[in-house]
C-alpha positions as CSV (number, residue, x, y, z in Angstrom):
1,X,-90.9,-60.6,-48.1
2,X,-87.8,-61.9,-47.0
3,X,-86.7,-62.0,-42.9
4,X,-84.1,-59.8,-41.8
5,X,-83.6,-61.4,-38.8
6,X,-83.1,-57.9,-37.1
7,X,-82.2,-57.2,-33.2
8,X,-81.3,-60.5,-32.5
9,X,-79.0,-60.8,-35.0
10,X,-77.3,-57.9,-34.6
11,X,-76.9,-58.4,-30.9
12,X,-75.1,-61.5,-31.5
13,X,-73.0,-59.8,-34.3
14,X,-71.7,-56.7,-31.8
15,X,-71.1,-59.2,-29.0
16,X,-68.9,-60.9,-31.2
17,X,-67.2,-57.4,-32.6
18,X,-66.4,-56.2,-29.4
19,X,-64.8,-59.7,-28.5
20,X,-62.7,-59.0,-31.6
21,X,-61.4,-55.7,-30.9
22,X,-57.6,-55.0,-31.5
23,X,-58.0,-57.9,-34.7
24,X,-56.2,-56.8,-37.6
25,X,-58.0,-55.9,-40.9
26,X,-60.6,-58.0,-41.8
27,X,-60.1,-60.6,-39.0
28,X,-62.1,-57.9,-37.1
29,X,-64.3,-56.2,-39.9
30,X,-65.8,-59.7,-41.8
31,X,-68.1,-61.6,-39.5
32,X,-67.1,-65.0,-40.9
33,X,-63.6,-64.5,-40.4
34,X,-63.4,-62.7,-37.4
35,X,-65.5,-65.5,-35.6
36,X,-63.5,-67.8,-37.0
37,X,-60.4,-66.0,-35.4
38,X,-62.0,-65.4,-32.7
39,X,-62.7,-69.4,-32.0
40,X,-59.0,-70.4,-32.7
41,X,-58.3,-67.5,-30.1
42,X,-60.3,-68.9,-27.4
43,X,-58.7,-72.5,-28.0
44,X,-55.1,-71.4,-28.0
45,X,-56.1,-69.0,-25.0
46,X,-57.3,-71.9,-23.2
47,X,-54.5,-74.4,-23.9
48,X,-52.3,-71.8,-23.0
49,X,-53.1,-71.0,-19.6
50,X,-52.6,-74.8,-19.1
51,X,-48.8,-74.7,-20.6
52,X,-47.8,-71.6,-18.8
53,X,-48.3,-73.5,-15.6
54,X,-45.4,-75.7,-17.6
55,X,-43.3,-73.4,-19.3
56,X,-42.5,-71.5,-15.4
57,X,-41.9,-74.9,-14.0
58,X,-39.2,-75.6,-16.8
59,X,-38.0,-72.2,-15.8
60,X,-37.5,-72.6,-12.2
61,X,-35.8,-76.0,-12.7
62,X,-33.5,-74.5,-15.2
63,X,-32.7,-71.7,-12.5
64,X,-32.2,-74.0,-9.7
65,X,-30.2,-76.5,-11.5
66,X,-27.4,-73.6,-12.7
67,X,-27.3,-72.0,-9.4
68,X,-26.8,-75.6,-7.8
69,X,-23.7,-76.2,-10.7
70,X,-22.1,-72.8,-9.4
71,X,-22.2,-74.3,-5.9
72,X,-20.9,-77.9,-6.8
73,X,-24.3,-79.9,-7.0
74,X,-26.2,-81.4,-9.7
75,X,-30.2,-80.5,-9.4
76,X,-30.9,-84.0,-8.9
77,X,-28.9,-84.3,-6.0
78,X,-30.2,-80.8,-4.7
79,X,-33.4,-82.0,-4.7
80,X,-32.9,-85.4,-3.2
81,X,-30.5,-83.7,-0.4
82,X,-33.4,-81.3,0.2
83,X,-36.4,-83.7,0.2
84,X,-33.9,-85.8,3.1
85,X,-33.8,-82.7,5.3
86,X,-37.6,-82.4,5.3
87,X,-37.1,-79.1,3.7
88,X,-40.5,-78.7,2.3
89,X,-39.8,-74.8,-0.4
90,X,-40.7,-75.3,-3.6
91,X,-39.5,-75.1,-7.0
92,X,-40.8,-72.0,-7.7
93,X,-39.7,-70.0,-4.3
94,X,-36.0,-72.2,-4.6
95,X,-35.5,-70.3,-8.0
96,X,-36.1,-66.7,-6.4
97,X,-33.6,-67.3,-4.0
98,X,-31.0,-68.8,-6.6
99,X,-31.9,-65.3,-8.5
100,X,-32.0,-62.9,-5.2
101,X,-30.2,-64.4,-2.7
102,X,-27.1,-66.4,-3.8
103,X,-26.0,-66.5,-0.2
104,X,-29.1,-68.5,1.0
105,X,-29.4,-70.6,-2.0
106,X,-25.6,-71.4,-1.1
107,X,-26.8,-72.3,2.5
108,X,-29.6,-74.3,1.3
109,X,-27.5,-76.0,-0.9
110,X,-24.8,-76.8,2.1
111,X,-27.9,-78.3,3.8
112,X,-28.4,-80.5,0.6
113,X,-25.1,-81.3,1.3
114,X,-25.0,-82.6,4.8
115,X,-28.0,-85.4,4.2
116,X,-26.7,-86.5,1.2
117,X,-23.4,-87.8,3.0
């Protein structure tokens, strides 16, 4: 008589199916392949979380750097003239004010200025 294997099995499998919900096709109907799926999923998932920590920094610095060109600095300089003046905002609130606030960014940028000469 052979061993179905039973509850235990099948607990694993649904755990697994409802991890896969919203696969396409047989990435969600075949065991094999959806776990399969399901494993590269988790990796890129992971990996990803760490890049998009990257990918918004690369973002912000391209923002800051056009907004400082419009005002007649390079981002370098920006940040070097900033860094001088003890001016402790970050990248990421420096490229909401470039965005929102061109006036502001155009002050901070005068600031820059000032302790680089």
């Amino acid at each position: 008589m052979r061993v179905k294997r039973g509850f235990k099995a099948r607990r694993r499998r649904n755990k697994l199916r409802k991890l896969v919900k919203g696969f396409v096709a047989g990435r969600r109907r075949i065991y094999r392949q959806a776990a399969e799926t399901l494993r590269r999923a988790l990796a890129f998932s992971y990996r990803d979380r760490r890049q998009r920590k990257r990918h918004f920094r690369k973002l912000w610095i391209t923002r800051i750097s056009a907004a400082a060109k419009a005002n007649g600095l390079s981002y370098s300089r920006m940040i070097n003239g900033l860094k001088k003046a003890d001016c402790e905002i970050n990248r990421k609130m420096l490229a909401d004010i470039a965005v929102r606030d061109p006036e502001t960014f155009g002050a901070l940028v005068q600031l820059a200025q000032s302790k680089l000469d």
